[in-house]
Structure formats: C-alpha cells, structure tokens
N, CA, C and O of each residue as an XYZ file, in Angstrom:
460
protein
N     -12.348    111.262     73.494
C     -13.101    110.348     74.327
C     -13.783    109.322     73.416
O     -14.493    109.792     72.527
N     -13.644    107.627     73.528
C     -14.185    107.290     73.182
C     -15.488    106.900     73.474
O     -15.805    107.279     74.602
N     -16.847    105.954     72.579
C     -18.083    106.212     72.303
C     -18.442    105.241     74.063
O     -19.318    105.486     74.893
N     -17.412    104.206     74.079
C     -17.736    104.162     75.524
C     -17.497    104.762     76.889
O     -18.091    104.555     77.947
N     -16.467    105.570     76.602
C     -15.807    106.556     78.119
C     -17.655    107.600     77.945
O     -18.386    107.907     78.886
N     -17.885    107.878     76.495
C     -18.942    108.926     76.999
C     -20.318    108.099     77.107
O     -21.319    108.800     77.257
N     -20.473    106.973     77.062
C     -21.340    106.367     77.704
C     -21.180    106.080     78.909
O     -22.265    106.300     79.448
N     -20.272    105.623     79.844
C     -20.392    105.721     81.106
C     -20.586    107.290     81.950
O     -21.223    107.539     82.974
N     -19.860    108.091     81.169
C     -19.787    108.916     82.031
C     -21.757    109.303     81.827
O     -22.502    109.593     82.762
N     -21.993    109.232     80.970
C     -23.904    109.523     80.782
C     -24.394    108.690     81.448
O     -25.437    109.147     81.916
N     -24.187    107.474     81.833
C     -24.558    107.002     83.225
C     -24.449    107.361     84.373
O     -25.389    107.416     85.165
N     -23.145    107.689     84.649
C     -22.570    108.338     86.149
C     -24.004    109.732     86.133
O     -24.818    110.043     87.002
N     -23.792    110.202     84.901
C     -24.653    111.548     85.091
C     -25.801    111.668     84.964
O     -26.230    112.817     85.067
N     -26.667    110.689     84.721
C     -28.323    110.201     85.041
C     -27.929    109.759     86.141
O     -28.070    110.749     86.859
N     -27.302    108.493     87.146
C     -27.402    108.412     87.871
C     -27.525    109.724     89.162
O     -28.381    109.733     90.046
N     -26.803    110.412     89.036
C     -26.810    111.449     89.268
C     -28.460    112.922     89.595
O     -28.922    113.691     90.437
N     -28.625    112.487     88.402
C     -30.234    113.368     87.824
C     -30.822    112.223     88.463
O     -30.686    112.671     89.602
N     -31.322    111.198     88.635
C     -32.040    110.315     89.490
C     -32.144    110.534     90.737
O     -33.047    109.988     91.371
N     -31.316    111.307     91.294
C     -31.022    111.408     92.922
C     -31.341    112.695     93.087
O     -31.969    112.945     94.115
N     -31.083    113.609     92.352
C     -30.996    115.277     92.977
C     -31.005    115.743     91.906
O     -30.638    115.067     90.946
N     -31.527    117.337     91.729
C     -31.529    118.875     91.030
C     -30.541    118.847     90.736
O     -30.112    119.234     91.823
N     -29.458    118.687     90.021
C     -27.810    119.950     90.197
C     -28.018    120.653     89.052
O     -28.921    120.569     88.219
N     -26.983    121.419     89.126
C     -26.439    122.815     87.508
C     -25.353    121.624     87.180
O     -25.186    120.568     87.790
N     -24.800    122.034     86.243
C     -23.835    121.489     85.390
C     -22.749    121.517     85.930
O     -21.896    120.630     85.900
N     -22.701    122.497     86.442
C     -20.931    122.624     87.647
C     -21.030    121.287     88.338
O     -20.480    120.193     88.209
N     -22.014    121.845     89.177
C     -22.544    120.537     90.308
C     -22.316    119.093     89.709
O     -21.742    118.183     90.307
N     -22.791    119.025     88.580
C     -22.351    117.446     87.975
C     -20.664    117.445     87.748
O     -19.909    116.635     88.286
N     -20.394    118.148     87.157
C     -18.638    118.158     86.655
C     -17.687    117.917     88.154
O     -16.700    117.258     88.479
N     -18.720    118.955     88.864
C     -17.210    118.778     90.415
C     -17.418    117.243     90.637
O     -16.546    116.405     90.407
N     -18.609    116.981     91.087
C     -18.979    115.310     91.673
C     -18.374    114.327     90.295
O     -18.275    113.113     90.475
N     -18.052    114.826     89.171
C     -17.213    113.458     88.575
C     -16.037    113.856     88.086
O     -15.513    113.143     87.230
N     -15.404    115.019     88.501
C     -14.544    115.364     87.676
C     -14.221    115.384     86.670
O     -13.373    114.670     86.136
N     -14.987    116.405     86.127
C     -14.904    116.403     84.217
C     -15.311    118.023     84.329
O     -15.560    118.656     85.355
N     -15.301    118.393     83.227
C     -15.282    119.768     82.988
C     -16.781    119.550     82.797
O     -17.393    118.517     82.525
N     -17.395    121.324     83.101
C     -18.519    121.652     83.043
C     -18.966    121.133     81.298
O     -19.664    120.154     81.034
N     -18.630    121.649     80.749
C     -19.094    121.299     78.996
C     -18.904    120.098     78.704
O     -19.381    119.783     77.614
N     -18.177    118.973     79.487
C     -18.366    117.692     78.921
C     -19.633    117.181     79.897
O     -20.231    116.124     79.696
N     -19.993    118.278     81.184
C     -21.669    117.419     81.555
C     -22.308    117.782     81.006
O     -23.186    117.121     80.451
N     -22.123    119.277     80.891
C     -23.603    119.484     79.504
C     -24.235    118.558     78.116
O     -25.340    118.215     77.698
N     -22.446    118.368     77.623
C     -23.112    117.754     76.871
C     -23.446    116.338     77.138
O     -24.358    115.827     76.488
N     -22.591    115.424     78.317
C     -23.284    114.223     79.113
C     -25.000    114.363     78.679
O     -25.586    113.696     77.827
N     -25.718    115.732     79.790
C     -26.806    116.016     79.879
C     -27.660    116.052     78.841
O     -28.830    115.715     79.023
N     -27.075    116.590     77.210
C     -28.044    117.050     76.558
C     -27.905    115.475     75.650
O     -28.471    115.449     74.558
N     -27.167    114.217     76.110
C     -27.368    112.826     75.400
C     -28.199    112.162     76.043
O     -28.221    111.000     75.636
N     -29.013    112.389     76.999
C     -29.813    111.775     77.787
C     -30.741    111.394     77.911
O     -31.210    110.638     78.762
N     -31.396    112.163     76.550
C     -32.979    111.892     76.253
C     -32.632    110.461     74.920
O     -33.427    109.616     74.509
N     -31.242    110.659     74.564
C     -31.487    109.400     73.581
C     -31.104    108.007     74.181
O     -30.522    107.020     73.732
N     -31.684    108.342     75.411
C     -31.342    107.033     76.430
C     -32.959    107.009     76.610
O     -33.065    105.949     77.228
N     -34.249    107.487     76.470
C     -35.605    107.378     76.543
C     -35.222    108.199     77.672
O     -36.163    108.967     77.473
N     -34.541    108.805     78.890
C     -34.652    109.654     80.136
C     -35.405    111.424     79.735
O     -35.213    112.241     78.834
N     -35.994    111.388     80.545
C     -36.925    112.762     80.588
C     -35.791    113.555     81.441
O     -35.331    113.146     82.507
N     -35.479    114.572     80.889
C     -34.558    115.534     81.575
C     -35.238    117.010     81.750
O     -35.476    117.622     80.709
N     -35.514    117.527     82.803
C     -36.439    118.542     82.991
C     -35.754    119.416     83.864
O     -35.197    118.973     84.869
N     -35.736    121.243     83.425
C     -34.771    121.707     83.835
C     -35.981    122.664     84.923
O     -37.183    122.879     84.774
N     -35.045    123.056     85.973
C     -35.658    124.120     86.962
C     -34.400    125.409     86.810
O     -33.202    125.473     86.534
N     -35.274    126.135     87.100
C     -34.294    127.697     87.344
C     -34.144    128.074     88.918
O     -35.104    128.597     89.483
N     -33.035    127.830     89.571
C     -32.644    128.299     90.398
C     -33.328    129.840     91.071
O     -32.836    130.864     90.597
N     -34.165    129.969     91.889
C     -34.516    131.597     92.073
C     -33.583    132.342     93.421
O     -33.685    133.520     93.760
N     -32.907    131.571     93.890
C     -32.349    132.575     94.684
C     -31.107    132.938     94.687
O     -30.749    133.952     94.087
N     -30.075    131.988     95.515
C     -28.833    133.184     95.802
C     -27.884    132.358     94.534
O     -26.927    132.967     94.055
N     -28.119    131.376     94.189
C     -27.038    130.784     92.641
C     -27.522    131.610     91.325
O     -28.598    131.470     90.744
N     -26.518    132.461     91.012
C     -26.924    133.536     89.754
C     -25.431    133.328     89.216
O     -24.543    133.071     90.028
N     -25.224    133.410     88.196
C     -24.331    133.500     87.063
C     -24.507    134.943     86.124
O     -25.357    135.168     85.263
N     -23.623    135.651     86.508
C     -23.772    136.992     85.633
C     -25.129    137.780     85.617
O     -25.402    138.622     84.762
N     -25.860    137.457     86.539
C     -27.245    138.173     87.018
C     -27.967    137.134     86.615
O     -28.876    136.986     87.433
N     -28.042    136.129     85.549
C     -28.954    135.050     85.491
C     -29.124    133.710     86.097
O     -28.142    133.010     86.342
N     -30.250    133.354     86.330
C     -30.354    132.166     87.370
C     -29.769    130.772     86.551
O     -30.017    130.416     85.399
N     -28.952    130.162     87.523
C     -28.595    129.049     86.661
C     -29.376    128.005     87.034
O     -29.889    127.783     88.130
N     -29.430    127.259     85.826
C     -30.114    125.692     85.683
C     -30.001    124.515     86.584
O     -28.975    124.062     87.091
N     -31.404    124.034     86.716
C     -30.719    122.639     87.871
C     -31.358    121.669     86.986
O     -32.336    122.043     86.338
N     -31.034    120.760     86.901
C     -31.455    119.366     85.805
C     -31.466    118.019     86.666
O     -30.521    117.535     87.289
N     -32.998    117.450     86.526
C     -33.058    116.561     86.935
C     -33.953    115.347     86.191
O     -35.012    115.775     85.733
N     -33.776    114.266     86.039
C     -34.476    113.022     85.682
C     -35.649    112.894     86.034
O     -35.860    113.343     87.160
N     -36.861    112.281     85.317
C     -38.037    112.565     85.938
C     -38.802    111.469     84.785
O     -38.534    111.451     83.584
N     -39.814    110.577     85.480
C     -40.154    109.826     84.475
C     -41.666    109.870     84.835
O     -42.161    109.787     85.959
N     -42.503    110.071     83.231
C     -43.965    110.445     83.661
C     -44.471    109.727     84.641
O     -44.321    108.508     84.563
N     -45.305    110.379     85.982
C     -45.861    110.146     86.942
C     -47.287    109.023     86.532
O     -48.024    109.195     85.561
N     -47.404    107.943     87.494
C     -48.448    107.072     87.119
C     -48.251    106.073     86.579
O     -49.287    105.430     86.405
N     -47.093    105.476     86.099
C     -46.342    104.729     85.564
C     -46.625    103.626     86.250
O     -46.498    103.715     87.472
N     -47.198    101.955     85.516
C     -47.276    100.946     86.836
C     -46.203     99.936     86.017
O     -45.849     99.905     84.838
N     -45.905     99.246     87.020
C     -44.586     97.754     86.398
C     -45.694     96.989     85.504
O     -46.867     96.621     85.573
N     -44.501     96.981     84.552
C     -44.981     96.536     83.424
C     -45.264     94.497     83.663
O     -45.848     93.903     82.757
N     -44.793     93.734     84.877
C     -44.907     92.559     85.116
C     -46.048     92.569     85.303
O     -46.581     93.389     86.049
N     -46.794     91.492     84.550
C     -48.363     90.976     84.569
C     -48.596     90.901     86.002
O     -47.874     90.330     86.819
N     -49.906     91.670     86.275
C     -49.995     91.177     87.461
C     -49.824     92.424     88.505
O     -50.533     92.886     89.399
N     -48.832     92.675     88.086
C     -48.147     93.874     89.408
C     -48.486     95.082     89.128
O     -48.077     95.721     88.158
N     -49.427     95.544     90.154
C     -49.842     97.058     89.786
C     -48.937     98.171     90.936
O     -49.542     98.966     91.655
N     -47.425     98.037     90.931
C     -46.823     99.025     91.581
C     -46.424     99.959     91.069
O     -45.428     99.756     90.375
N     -46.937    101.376     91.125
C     -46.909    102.444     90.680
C     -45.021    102.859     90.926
O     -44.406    102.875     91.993
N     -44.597    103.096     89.798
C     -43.399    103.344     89.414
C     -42.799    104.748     90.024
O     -43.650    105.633     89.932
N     -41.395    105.267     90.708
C     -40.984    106.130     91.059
C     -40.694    106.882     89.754
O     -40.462    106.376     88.657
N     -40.754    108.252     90.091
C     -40.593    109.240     88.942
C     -39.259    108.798     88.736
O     -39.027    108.697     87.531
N     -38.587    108.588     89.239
C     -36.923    108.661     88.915
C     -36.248    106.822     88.272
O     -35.097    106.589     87.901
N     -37.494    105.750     88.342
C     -36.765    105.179     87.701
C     -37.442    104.771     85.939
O     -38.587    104.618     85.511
N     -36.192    104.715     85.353
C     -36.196    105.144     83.876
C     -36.859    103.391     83.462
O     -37.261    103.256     82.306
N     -36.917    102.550     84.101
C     -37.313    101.376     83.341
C     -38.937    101.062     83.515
O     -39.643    101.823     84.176
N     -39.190    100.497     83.206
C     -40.351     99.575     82.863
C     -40.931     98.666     83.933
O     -42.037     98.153     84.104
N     -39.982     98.658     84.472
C     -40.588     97.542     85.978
C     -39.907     97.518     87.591
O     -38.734     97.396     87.946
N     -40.411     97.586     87.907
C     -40.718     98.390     89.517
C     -39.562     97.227     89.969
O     -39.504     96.154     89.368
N     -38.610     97.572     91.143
C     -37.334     97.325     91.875
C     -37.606     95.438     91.754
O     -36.816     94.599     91.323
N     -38.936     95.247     92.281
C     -38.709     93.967     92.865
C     -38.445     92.849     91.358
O     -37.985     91.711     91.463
N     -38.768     93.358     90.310
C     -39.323     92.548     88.984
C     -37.810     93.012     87.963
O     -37.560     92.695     86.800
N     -37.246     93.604     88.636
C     -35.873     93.462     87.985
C     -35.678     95.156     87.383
O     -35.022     95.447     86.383
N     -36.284     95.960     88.106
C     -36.317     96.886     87.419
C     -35.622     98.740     88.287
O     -34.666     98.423     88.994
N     -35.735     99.511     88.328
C     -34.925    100.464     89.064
C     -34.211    101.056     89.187
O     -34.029    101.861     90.101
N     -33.429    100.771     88.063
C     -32.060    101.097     87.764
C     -32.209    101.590     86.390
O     -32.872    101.208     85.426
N     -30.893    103.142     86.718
C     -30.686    104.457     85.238
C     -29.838    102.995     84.153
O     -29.981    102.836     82.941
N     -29.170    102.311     84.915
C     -28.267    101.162     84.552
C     -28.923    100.556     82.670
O     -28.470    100.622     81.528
N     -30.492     99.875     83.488
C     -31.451     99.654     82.610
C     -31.901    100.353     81.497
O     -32.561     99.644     80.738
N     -31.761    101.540     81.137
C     -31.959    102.474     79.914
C     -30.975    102.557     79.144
O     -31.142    102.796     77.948
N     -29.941    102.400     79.603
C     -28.601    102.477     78.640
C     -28.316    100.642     78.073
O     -27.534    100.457     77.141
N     -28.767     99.873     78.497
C     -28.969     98.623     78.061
C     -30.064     98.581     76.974
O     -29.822     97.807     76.047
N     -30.771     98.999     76.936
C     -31.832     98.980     75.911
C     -30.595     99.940     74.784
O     -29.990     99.351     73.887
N     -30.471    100.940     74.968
C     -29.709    101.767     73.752
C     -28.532    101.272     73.106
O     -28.121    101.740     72.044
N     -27.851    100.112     73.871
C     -26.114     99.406     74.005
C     -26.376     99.660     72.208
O     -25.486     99.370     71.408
C-alpha cells in the first residue's frame, strides 16, 4: 500500500470515529479492508492531532471471553472557533480549529495540516 492509499483510507476511518463507537471489525466490514489494516488505520490517527479514545464494550460483544474495543474520535470539550470574534463552542467530534460556518468541521481538515 502506498503512503497515499494509507492516507485515505485514515481518513475514511476518522471519518468514521467522528460519527460512531465501532471495534475494528466494524471499521474493516464498512470499508472493506481487513481488520489489521484498521487497526493499524486507527493506531495512525493521533499523528493527524485526532484524540482517539477507546471504550470497552460490557455486554453481549465478547471475543474469547474478553470485551472488545469500540474507538471513537473525540476532541477536548470547550473548544471555541478559533475566528476572531466567534465564540462557538466547538463539537467534540470536529478535529479543526474553527466551527462549520468559518470553514471548519471537517476530519478532511486534520489531514491537510499533516499533507
């Protein structure tokens, strides 16, 4: 795979963590790729500045008696747009700097800063 096939697909798969919890299966079925190429999608994600924060599954999803992982995107709470002026408190889930209307909202935007 080259350095750009696994950059998109680390987009597809924040985009992804932006929207919902999944396990790693859960990411691989929705893009078709094998479980170990989302993991490791997943574990390139923080060198995109994305906060990746894992939950443990407690009920009926177990893997060999242990609870499997759900991984989701999450950007510190309290966050305001960085446009002078604009005090709109930022969604946990978007990874940029400035709130939808000021050009901002998009997982898109974090991987542009890293290009």
């Amino acid at each position: 795979m080259t350095r750009a096939e696994a950059r998109e697909h680390d987009a597809e798969v924040a985009q992804l963590l932006v929207s919902a919890a999944l396990t790693a299966g859960q990411v691989a079925d929705r893009m078709g790729i094998t479980e170990r190429t989302a993991r490791r999608c997943i574990g390139r994600l923080s060198r995109y500045g994305l906060t990746v924060v894992t939950s443990t599954e407690k009920r009926h999803e177990r893997l060999a008696g242990r609870p499997l992982n759900r991984y989701r995107i999450v950007m510190p709470r309290g966050r305001a747009c960085a446009h002078e002026g604009c005090g709109t408190v930022l969604r946990s889930g978007n990874p940029a700097a400035y709130c939808e209307l000021h050009g901002g909202g998009y997982v898109e935007l974090a991987f542009e800063v890293c290009g």
